[in-house]
N, CA, C and O of each residue as an XYZ file, in Angstrom:
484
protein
N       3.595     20.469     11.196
C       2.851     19.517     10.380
C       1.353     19.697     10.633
O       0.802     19.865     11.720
N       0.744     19.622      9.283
C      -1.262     19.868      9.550
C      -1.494     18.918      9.820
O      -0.934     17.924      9.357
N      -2.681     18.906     10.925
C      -3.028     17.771     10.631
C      -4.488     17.187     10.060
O      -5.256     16.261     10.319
N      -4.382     18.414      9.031
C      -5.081     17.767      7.825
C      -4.515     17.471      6.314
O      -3.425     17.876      5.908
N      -5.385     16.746      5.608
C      -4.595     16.465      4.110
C      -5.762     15.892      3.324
O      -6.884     15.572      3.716
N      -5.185     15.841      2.053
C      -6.441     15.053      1.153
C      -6.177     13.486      0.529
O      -5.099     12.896      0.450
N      -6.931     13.223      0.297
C      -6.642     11.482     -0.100
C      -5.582     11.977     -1.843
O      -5.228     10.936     -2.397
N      -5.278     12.824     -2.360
C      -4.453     13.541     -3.120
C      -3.425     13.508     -2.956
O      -2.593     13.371     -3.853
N      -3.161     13.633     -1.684
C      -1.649     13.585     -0.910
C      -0.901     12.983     -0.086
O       0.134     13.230      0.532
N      -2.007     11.692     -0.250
C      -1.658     10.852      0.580
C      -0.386      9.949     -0.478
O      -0.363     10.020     -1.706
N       0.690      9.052      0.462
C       1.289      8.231      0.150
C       0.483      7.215     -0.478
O      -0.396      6.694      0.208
N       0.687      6.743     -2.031
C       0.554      5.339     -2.065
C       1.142      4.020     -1.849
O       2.365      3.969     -1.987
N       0.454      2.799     -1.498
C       1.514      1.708     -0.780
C       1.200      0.487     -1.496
O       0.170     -0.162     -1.311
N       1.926      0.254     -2.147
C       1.241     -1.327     -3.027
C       1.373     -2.599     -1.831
O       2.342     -3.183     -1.346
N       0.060     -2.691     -1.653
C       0.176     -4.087     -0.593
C       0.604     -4.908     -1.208
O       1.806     -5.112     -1.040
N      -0.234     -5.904     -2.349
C       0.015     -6.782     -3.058
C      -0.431     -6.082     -4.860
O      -0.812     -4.996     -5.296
N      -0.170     -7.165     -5.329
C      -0.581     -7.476     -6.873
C      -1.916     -6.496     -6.534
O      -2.739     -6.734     -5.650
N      -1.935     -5.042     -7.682
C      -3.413     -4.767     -7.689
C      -3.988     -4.592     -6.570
O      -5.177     -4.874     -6.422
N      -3.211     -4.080     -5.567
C      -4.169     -3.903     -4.100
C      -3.351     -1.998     -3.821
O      -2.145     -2.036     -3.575
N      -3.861     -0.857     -3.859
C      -3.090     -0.236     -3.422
C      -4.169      0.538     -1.833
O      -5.368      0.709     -1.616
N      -2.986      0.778     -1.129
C      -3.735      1.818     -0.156
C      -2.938      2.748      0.005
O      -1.737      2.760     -0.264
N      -3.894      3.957      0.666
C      -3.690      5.103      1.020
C      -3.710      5.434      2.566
O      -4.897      5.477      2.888
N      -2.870      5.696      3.707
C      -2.629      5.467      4.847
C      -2.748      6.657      5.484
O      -2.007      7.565      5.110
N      -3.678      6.896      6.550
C      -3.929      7.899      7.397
C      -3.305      7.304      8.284
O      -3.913      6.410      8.872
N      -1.615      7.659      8.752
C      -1.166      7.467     10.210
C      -1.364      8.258     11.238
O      -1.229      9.473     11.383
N      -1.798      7.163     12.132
C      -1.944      8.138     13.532
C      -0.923      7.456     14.095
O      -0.335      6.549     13.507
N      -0.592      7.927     15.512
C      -0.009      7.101     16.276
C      -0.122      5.667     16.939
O       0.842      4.936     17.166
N      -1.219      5.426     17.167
C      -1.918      3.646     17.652
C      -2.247      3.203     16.463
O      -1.833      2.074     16.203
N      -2.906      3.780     15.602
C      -4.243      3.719     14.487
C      -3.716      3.712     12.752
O      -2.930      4.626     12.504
N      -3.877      3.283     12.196
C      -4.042      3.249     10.842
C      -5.344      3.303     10.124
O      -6.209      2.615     10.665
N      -5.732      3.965      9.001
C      -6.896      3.663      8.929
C      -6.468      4.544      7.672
O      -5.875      5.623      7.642
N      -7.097      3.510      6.347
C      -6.330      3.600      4.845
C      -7.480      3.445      3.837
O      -8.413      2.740      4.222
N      -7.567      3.964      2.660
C      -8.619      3.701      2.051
C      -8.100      2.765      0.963
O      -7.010      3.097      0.497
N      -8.675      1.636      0.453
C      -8.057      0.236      0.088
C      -8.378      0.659     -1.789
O      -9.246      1.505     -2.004
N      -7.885      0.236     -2.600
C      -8.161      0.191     -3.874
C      -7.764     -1.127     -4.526
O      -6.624     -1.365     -4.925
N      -8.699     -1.887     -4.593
C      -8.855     -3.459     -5.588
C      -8.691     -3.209     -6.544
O      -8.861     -1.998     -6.684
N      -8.324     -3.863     -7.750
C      -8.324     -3.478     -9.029
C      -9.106     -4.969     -9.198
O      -8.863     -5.809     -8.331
N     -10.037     -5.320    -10.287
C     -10.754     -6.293    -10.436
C      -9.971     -7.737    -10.756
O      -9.201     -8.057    -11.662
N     -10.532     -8.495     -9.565
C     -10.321     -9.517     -9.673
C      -8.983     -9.864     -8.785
O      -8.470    -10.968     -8.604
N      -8.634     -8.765     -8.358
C      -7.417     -8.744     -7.536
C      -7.631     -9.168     -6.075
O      -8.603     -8.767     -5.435
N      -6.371    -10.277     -5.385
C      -6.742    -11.311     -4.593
C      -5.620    -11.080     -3.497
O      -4.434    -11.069     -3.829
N      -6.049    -10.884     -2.088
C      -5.471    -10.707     -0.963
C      -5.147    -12.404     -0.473
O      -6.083    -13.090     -0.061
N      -3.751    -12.966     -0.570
C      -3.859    -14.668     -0.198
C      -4.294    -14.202      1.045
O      -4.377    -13.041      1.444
N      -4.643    -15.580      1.784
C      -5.043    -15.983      3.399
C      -3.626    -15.390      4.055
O      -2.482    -15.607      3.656
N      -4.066    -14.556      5.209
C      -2.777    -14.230      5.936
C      -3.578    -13.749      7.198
O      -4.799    -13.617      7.114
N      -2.699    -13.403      8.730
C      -2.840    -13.247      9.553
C      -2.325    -12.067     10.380
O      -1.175    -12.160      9.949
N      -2.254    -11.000     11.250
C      -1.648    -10.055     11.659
C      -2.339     -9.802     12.814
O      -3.566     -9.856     12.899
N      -1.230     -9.395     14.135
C      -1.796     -8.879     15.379
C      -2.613     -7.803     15.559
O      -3.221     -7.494     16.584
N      -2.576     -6.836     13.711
C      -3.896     -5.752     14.055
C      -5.432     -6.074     14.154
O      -5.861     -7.030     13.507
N      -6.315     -5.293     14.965
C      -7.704     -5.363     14.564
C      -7.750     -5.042     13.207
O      -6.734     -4.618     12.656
N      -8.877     -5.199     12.549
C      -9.073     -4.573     11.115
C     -10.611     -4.889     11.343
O     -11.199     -5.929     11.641
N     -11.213     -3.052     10.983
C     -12.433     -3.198     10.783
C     -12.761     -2.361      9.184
O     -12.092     -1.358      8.940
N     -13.573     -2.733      8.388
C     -13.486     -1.835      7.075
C     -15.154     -2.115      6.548
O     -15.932     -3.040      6.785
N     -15.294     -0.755      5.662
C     -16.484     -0.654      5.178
C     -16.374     -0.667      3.344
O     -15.503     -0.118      2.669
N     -17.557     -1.478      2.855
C     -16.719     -1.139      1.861
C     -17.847     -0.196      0.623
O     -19.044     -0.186      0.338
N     -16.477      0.570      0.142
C     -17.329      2.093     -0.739
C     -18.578      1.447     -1.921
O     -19.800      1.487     -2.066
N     -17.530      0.936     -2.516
C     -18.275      0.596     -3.814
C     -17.345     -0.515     -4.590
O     -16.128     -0.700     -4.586
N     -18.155     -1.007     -5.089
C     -17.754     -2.496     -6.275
C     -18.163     -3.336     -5.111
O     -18.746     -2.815     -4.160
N     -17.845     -4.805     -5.141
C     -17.709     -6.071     -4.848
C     -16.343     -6.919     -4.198
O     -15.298     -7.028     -4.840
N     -16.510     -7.430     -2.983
C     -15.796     -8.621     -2.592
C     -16.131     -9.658     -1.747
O     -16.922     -9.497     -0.817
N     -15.633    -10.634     -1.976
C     -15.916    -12.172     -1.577
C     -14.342    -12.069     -0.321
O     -13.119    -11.929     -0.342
N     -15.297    -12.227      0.472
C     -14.099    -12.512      1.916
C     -14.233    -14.002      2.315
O     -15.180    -14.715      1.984
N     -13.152    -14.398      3.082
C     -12.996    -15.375      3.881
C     -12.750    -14.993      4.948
O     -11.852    -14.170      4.771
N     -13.118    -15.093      6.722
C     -12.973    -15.037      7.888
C     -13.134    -15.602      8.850
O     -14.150    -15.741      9.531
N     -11.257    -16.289      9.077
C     -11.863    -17.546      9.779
C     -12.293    -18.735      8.887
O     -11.652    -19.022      7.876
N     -13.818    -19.691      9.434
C     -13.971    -20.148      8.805
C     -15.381    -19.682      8.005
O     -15.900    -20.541      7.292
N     -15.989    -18.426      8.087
C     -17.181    -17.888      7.195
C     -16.748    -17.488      5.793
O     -15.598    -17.217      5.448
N     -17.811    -17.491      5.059
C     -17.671    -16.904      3.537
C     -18.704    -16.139      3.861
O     -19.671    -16.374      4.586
N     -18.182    -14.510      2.803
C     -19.340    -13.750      2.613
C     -19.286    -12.761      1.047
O     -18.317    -12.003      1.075
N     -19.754    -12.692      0.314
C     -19.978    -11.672     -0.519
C     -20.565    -10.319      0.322
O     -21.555    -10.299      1.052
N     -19.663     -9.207      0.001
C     -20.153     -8.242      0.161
C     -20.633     -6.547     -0.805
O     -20.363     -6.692     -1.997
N     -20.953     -5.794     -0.644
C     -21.615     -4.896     -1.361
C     -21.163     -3.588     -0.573
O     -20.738     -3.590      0.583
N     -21.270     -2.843     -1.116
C     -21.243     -1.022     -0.763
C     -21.996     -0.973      0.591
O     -23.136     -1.424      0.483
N     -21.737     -0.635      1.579
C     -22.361     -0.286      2.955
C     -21.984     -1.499      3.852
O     -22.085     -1.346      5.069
N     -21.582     -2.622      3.387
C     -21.461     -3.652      4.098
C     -19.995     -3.404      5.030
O     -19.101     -2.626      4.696
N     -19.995     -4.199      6.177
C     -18.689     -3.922      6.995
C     -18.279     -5.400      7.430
O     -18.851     -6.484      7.317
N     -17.377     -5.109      7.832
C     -16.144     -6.294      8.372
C     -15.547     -5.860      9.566
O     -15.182     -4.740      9.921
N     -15.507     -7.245     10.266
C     -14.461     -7.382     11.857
C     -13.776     -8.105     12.227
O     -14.112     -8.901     13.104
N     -12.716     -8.088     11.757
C     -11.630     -8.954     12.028
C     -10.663     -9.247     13.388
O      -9.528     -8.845     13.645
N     -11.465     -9.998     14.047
C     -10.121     -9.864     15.451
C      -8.818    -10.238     15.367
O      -8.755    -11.419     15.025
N      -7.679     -9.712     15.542
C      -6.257    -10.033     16.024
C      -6.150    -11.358     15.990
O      -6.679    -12.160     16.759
N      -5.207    -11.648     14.761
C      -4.433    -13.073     14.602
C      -5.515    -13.654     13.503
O      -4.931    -14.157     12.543
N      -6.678    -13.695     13.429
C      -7.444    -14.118     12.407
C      -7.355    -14.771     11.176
O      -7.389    -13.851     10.359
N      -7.284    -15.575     10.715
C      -7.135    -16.353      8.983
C      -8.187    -15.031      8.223
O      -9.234    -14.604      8.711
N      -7.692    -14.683      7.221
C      -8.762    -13.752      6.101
C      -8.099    -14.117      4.933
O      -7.028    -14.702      4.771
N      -9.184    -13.530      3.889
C      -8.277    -13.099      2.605
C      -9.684    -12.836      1.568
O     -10.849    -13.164      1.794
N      -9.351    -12.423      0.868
C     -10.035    -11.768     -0.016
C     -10.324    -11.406     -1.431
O      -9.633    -10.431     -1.724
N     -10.814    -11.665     -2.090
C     -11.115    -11.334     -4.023
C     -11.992    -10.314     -4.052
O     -13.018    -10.284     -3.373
N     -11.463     -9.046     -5.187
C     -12.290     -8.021     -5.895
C     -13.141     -8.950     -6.906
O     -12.975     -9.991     -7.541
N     -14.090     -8.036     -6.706
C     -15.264     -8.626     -7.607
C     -14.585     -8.258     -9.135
O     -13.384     -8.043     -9.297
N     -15.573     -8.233    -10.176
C     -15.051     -8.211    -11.759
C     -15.182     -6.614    -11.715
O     -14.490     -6.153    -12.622
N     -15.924     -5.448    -10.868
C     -15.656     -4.164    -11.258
C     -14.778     -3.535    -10.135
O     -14.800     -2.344     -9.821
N     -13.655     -4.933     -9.326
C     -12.810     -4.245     -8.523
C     -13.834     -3.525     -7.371
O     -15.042     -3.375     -7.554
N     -13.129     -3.128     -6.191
C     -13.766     -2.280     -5.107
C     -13.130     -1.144     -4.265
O     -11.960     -0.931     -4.585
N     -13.534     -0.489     -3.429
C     -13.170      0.824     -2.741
C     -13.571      0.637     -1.934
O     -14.798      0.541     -1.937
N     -12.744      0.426     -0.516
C     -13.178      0.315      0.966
C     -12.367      0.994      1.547
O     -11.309      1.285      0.989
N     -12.728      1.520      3.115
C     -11.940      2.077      4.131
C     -12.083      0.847      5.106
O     -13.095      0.156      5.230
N     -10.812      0.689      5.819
C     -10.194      0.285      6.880
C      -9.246      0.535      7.860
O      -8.193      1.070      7.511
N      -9.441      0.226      9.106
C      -8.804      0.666     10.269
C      -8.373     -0.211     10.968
O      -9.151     -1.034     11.451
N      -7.233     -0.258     11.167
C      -6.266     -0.823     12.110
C      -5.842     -0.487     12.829
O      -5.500      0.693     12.908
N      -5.627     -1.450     13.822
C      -5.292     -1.534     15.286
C      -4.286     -2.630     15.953
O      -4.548     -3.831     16.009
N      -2.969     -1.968     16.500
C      -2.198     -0.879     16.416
C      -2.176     -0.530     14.864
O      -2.739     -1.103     13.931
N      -1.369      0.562     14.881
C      -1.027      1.057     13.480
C      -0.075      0.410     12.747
O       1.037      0.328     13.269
N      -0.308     -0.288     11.173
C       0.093     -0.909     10.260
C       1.633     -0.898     10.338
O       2.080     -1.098      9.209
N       2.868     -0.694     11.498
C       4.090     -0.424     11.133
C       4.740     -1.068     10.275
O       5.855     -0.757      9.858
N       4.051     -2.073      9.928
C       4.736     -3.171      8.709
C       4.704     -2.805      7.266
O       5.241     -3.393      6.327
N       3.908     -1.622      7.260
C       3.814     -0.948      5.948
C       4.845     -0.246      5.563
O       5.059      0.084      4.396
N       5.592      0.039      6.594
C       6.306      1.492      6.026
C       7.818      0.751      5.434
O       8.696      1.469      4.955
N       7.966     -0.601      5.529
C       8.979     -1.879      4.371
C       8.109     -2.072      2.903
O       8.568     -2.895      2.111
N       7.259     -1.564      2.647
C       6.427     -2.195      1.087
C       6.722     -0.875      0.148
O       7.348      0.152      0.412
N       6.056     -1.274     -1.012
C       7.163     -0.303     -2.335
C       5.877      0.937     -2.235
O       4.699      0.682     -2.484
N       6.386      2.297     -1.820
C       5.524      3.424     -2.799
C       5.172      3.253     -4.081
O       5.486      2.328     -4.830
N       4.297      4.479     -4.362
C       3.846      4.216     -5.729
C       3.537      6.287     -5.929
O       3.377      7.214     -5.135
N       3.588      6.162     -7.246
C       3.407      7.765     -7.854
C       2.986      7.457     -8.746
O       3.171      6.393     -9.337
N       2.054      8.694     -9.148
C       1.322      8.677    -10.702
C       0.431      8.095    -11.143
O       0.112      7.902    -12.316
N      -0.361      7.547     -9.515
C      -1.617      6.904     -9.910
C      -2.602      8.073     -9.507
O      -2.187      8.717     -8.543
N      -3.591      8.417     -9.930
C      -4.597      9.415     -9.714
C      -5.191      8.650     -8.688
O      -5.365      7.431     -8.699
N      -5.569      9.673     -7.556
C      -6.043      9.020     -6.221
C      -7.487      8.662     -6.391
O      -8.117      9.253     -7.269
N      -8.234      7.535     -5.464
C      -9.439      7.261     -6.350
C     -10.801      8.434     -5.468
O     -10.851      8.999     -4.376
N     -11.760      8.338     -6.722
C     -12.792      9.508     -6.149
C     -13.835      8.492     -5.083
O     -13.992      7.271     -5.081
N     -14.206      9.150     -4.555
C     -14.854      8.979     -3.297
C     -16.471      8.922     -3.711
O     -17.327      8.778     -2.838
């Protein structure tokens, strides 16, 4: 097995409604590049991973904890273990990378996906 690949060949994973990611597994580590579709909404939820993410391009309005933030292209996020979050794509949807800690094993129960063109960078 290489251990290289392209975001082309990566598995897609429908988190929720309009949320898909693309999953670089490592062994501890996850770290996935996120695709919003606009207006598309992560409810409030909680998980023992870290999650830190940057985000590419478009718009989202987070909740963390108890802060609100709008964010933009270059902006980042830190989520400690167990945390309240959740999240809305702005109206042109967004493109972020994120990394988790341990690695997402809860993903590998959610539905694949094919035949979506992977998004450009």
């Amino acid at each position: 097995m290489s251990a290289f690949s392209s975001l082309e060949r990566l598995e897609q994973v429908r988190i929720w409604d309009g949320i898909t990611a693309y999953p670089v597994e490592g062994e501890r580590t996850t770290l996935a590049v996120i695709e919003l579709e606009p207006g598309s909404a992560v409810p409030e939820h909680r998980h023992d991973n870290e999650q830190l993410g940057v985000l590419i391009r478009g718009s989202l309005h987070f909740r963390i904890a108890g802060e609100k933030r709008d964010v933009g292209p270059g902006d980042t996020w830190s989520i400690p273990s167990g945390v309240p979050h959740q999240v809305t794509a702005g109206p042109g949807g967004a493109l972020a990378v994120e990394c988790f800690t341990p690695a997402r094993g809860d993903w590998s129960a959610l539905q694949r996906m094919s035949g979506r063109p992977a998004p450009r960078l």
